[in-house]
C-alpha positions as a Markdown table, in Angstrom:
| # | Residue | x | y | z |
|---|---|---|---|---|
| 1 | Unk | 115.5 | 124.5 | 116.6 |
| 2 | Unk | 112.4 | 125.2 | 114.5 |
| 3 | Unk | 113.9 | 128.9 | 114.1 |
| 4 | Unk | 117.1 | 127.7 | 113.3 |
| 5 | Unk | 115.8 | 125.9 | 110.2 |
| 6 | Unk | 113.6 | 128.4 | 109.3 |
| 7 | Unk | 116.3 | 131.0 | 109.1 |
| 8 | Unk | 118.3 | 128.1 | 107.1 |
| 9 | Unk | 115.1 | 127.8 | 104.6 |
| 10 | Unk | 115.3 | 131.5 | 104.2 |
| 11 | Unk | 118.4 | 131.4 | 103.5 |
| 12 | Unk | 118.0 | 128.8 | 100.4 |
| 13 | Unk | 114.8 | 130.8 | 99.1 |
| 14 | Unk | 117.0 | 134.0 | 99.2 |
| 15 | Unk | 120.2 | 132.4 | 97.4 |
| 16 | Unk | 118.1 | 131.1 | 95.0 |
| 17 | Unk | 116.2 | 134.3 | 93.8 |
| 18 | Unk | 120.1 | 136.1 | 93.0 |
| 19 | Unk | 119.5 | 137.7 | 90.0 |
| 20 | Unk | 122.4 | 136.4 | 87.6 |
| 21 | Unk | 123.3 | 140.0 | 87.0 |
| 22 | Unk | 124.1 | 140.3 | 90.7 |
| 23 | Unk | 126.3 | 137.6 | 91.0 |
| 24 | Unk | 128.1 | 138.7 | 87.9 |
| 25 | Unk | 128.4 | 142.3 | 89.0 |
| 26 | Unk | 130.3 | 140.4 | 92.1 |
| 27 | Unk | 132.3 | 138.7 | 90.1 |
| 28 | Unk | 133.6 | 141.9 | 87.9 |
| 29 | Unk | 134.4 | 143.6 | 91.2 |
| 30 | Unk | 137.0 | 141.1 | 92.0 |
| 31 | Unk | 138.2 | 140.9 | 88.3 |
| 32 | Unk | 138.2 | 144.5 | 88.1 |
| 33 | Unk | 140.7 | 144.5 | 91.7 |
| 34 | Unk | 142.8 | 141.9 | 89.9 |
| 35 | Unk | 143.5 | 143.5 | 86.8 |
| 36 | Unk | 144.1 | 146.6 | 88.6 |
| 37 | Unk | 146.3 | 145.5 | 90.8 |
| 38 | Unk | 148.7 | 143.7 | 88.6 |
| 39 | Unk | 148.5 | 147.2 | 86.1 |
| 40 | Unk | 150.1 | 148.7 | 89.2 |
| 41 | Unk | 152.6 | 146.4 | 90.2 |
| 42 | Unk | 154.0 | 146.0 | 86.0 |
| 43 | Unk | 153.7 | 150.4 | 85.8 |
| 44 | Unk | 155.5 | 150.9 | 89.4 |
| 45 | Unk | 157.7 | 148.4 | 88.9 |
| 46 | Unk | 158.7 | 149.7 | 85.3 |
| 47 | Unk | 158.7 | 153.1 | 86.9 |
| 48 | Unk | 161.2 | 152.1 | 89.6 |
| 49 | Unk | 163.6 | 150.6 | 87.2 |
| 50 | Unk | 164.1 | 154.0 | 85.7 |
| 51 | Unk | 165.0 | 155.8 | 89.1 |
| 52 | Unk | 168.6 | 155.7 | 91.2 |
| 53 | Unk | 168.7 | 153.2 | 93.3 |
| 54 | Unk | 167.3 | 154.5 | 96.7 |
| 55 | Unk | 164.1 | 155.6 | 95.2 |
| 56 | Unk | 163.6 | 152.5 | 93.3 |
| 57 | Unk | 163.6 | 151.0 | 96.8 |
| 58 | Unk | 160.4 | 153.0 | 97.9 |
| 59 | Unk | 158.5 | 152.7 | 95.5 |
| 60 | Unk | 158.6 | 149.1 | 95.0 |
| 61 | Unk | 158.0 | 149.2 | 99.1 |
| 62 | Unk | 154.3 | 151.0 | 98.3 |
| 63 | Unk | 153.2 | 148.5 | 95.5 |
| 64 | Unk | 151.9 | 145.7 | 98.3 |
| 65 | Unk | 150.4 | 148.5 | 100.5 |
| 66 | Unk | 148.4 | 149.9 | 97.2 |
| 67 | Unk | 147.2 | 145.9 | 95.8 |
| 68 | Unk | 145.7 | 145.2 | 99.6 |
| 69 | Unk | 144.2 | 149.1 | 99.7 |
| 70 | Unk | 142.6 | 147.7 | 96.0 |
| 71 | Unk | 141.8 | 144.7 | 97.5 |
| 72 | Unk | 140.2 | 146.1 | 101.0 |
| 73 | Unk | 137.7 | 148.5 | 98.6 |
| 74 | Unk | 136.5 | 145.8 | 96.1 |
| 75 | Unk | 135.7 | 143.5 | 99.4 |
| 76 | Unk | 133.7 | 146.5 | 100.9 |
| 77 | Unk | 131.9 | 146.9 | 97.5 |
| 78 | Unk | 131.1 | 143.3 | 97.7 |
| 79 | Unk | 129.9 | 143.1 | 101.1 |
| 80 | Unk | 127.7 | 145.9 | 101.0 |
| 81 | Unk | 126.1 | 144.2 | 97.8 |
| 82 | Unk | 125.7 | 140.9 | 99.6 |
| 83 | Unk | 124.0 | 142.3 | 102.6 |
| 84 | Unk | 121.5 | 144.1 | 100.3 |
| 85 | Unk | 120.6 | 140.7 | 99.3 |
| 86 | Unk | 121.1 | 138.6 | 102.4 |
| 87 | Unk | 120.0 | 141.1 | 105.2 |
| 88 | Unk | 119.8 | 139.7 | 108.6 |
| 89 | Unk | 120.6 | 136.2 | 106.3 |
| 90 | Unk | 124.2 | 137.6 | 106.3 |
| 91 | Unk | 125.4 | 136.7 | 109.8 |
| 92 | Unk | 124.3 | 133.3 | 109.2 |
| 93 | Unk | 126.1 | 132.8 | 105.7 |
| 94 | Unk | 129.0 | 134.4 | 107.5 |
| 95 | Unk | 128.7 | 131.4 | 110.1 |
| 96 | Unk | 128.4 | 128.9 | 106.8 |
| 97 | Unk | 131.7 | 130.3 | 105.8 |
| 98 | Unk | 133.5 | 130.4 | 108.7 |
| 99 | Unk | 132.7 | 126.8 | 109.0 |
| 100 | Unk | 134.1 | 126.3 | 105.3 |
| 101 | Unk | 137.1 | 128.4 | 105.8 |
| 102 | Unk | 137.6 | 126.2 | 108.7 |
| 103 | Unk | 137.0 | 122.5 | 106.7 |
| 104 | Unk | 138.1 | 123.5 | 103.1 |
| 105 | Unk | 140.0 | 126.8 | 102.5 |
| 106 | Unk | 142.0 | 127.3 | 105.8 |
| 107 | Unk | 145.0 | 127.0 | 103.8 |
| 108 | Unk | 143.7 | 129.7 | 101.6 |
| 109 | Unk | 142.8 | 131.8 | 104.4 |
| 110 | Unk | 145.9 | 131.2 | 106.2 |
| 111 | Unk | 148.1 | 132.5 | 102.9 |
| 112 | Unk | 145.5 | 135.6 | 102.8 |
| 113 | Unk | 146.6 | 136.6 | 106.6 |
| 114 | Unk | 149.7 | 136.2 | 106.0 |
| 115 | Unk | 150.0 | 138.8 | 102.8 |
| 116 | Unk | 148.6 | 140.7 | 105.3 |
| 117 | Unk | 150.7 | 140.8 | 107.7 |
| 118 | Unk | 153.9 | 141.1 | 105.0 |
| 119 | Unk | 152.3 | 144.0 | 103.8 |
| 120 | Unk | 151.8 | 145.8 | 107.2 |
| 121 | Unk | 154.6 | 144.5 | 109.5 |
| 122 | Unk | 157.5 | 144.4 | 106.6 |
| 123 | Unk | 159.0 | 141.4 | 107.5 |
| 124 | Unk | 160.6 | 141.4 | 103.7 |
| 125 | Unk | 159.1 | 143.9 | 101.0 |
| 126 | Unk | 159.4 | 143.7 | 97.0 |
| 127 | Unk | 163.1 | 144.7 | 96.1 |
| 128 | Unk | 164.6 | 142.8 | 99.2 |
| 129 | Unk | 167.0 | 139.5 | 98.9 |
| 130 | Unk | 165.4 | 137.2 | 101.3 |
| 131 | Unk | 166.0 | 133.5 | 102.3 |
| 132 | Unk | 162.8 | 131.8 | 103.6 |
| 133 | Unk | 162.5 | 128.2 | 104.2 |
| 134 | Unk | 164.3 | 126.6 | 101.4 |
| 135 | Unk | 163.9 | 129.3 | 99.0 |
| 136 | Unk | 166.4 | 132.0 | 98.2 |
| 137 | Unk | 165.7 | 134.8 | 96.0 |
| 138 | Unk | 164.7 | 138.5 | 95.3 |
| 139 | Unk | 161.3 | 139.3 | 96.4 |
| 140 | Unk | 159.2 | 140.5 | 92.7 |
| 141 | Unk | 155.8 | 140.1 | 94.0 |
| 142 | Unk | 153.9 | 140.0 | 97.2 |
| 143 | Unk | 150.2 | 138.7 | 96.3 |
| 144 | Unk | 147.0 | 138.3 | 97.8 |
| 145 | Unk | 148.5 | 134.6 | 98.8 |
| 146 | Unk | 152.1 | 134.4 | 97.9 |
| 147 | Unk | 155.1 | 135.8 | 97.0 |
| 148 | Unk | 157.2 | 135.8 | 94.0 |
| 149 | Unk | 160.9 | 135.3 | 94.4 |
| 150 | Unk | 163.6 | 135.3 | 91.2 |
| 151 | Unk | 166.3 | 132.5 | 92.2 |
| 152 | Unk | 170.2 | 133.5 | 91.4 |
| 153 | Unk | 169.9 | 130.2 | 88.5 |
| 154 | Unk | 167.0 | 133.2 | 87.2 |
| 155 | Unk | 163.9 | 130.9 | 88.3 |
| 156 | Unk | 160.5 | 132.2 | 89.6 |
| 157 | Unk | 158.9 | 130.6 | 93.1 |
| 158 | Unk | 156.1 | 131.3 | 94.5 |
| 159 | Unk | 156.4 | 130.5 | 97.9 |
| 160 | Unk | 153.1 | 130.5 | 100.3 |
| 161 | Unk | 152.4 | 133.6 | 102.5 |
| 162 | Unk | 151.7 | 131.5 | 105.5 |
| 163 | Unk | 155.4 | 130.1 | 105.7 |
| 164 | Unk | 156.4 | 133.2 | 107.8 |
| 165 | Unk | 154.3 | 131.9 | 110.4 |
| 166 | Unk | 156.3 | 129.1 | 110.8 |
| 167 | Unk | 159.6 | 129.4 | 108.8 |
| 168 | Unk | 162.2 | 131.7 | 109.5 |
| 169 | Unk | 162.7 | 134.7 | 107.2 |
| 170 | Unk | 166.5 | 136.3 | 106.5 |
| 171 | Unk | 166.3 | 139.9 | 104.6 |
| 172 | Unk | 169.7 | 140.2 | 103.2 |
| 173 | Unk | 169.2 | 143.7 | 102.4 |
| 174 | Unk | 165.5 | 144.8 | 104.0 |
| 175 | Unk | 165.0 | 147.7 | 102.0 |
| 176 | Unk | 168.4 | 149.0 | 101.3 |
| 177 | Unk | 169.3 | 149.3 | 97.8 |
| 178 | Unk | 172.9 | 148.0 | 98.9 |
| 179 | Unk | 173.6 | 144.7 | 100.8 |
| 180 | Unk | 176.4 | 142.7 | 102.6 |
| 181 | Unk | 177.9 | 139.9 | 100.5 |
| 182 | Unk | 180.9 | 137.6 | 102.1 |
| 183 | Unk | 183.5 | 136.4 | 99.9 |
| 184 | Unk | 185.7 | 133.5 | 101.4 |
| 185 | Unk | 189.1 | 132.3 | 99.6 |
| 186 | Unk | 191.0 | 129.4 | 100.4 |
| 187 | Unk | 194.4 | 129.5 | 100.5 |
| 188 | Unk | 197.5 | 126.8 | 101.5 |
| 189 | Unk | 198.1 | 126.9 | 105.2 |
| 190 | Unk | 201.7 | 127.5 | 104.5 |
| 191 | Unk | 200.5 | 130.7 | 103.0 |
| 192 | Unk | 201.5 | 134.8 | 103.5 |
| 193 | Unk | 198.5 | 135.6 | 105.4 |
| 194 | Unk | 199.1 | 139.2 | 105.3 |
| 195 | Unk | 200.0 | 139.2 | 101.4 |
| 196 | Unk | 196.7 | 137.5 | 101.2 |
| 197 | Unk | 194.5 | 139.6 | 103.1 |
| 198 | Unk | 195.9 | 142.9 | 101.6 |
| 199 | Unk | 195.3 | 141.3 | 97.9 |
| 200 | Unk | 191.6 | 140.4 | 99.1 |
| 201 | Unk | 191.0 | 143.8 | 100.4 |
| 202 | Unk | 192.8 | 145.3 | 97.1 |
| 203 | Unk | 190.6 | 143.5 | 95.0 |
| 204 | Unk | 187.6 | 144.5 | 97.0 |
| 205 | Unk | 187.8 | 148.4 | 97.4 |
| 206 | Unk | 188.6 | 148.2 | 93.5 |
| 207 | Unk | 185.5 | 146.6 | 92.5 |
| 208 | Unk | 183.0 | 148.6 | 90.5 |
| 209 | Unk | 180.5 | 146.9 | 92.1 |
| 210 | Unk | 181.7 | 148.1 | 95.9 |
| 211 | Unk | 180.0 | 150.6 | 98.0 |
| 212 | Unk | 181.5 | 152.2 | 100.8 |
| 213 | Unk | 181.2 | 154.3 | 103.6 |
| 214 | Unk | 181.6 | 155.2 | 107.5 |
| 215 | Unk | 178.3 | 153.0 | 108.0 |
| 216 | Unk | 178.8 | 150.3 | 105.4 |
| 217 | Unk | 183.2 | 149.5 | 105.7 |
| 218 | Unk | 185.3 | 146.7 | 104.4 |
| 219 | Unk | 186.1 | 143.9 | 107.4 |
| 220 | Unk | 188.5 | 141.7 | 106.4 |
| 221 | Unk | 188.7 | 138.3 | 108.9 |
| 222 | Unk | 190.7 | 135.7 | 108.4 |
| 223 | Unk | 190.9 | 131.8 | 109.8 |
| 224 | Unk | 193.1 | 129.1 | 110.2 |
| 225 | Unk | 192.0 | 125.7 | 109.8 |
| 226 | Unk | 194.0 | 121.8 | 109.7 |
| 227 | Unk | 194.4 | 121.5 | 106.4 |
| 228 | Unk | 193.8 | 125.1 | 104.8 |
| 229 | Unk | 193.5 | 129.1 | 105.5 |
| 230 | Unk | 190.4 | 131.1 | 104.6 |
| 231 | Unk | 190.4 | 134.5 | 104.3 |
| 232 | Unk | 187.1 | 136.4 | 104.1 |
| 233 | Unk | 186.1 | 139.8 | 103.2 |
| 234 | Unk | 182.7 | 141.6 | 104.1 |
| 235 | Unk | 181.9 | 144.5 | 101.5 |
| 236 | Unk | 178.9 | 145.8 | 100.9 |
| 237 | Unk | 177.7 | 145.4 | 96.9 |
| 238 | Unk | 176.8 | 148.9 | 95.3 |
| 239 | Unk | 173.3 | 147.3 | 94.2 |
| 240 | Unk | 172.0 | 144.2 | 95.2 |
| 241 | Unk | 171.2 | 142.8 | 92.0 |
| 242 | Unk | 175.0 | 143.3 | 91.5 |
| 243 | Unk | 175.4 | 140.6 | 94.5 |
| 244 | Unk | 176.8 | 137.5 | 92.5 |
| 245 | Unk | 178.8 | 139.9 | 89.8 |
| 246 | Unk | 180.3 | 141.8 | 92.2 |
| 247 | Unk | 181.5 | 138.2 | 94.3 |
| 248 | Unk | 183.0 | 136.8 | 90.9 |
| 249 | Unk | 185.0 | 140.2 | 90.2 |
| 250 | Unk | 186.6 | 140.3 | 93.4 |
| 251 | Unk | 187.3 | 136.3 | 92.8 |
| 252 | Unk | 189.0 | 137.0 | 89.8 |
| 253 | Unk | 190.8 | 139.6 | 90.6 |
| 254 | Unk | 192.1 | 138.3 | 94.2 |
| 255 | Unk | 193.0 | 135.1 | 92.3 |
| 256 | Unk | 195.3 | 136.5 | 89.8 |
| 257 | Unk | 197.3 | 138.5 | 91.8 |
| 258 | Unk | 197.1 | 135.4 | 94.4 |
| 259 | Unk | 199.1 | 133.5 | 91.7 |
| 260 | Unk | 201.3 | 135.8 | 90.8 |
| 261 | Unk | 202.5 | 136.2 | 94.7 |
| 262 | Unk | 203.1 | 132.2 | 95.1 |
| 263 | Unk | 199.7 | 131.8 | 96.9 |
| 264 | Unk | 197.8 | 128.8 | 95.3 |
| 265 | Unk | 194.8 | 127.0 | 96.8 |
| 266 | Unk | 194.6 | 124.0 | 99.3 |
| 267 | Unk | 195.8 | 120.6 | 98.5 |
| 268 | Unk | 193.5 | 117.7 | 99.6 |
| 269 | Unk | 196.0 | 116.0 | 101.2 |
| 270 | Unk | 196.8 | 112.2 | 99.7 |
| 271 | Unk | 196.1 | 108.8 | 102.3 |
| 272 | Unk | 198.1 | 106.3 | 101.5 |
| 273 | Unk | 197.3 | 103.0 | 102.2 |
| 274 | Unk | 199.5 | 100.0 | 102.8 |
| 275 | Unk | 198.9 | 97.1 | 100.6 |
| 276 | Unk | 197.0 | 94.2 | 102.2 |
| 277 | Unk | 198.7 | 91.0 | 103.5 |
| 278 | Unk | 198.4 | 88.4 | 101.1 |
């Protein structure tokens, strides 16, 4: 016990006689990692924008991998100063922040492993259209503690790292520069299903938006329901920023030539109710 607050006491003594220069030079190290790591992400992400499509894709895939490479040096810069201070000292501050990590920050800590293990096991990357939790959006950012998404009404979240521990993460795209959107119409159940279907798939394949190929085709499905038909088409958007411009041009488009063929929309149908007995 005596030993135990001796090495405490040394502890305090050696704290205390930190030149402020030192702690200063610690604190540039990590400003220094920050700045540099957001100059990457702005320059590669500027880069990517002016590439095709599939190689904008990669290199917004590297950007995490390069910020936690940034990251993992400044810590070992840092580390190697504090043990030229602390010396044996260190295991025992180690143990005092462990013991914080576990009382104070473990939220913190918790965000920081899971950056980690986005940036490593890919379970989304920067680029991707992802749904986690309640969030929906296009991945801009993955951070030290949380990722950035842009929203389809053009707002930014940042959701916590740590929820892909415990919330389930859908990659519309994961890392394809095209993606899978679903168009549904609703027509009359008295309809021409077939006159339907081949105006859908018309206004699909005609899209500018559309890519196509053995690997990536056009399904067409269709369903018939009490009081309605719906008709659904799964195409694959040329770019995935295109996703919500290439759903409206195919809704246009099927919609007007829908019209023109007698095919109108559902009708909610009308309850009457007898009058009550006076």
């Amino acid at each position: 016990m005596v030993n135990g607050n001796s090495s405490r006491e040394q502890l305090l003594e050696t704290v205390k006689s930190i030149e402020i220069q030192t702690i200063i030079n610690i604190a540039l190290i990590f400003l220094f990692a920050f700045i540099l790591g957001r100059i990457i992400t702005i320059l590669f992400s500027k880069l990517s924008d002016k590439m095709n499509r599939s190689d904008r894709v990669k290199v917004k895939m590297i950007i995490p991998a390069v910020k936690f490479g940034i990251y993992i040096i400044a810590f070992y810069y840092v580390l190697g100063e504090m043990f030229k201070i602390f010396g044996p000292e260190l295991f025992l501050l180690t143990g005092l922040l462990g013991a914080a990590i576990g009382f104070g920050i473990k939220d913190l800590f918790a965000d920081i492993i899971g950056g980690v293990v986005i940036t490593f096991e890919k379970p989304y990357q920067i680029g991707d259209k992802i749904s986690i939790g309640s969030y929906y959006g296009e991945v801009i950012d993955i951070g030290l503690r949380a990722t950035k998404l842009v929203t389809p009404d053009d707002d930014v979240v940042t959701a916590p790292n740590s929820l892909i521990f415990n919330e389930t993460v859908a990659s519309g795209n994961y890392g394809n520069s095209e993606m899978m959107v679903v168009i549904d119409l609703y027509i009359a159940s008295e309809s021409d299903v077939k006159t339907a279907m081949r105006i859908l798939r018309e206004a699909v394949v005609s899209s500018k938006y559309v890519y196509i190929s053995s690997r990536s085709p056009v399904i067409m499905l269709h369903k018939a329901l009490p009081f309605y038909t719906r008709i659904r088409a799964k195409a694959y958007a040329n770019d995935l920023r295109d996703e919500f411009e290439f759903e409206s041009d195919v809704h246009t488009k099927a919609w007007i030539e829908l019209q023109k063929n007698g095919i109108r929309a559902p009708q909610l149908p009308i309850l009457s109710i007898p009058p009550l007995d006076e």
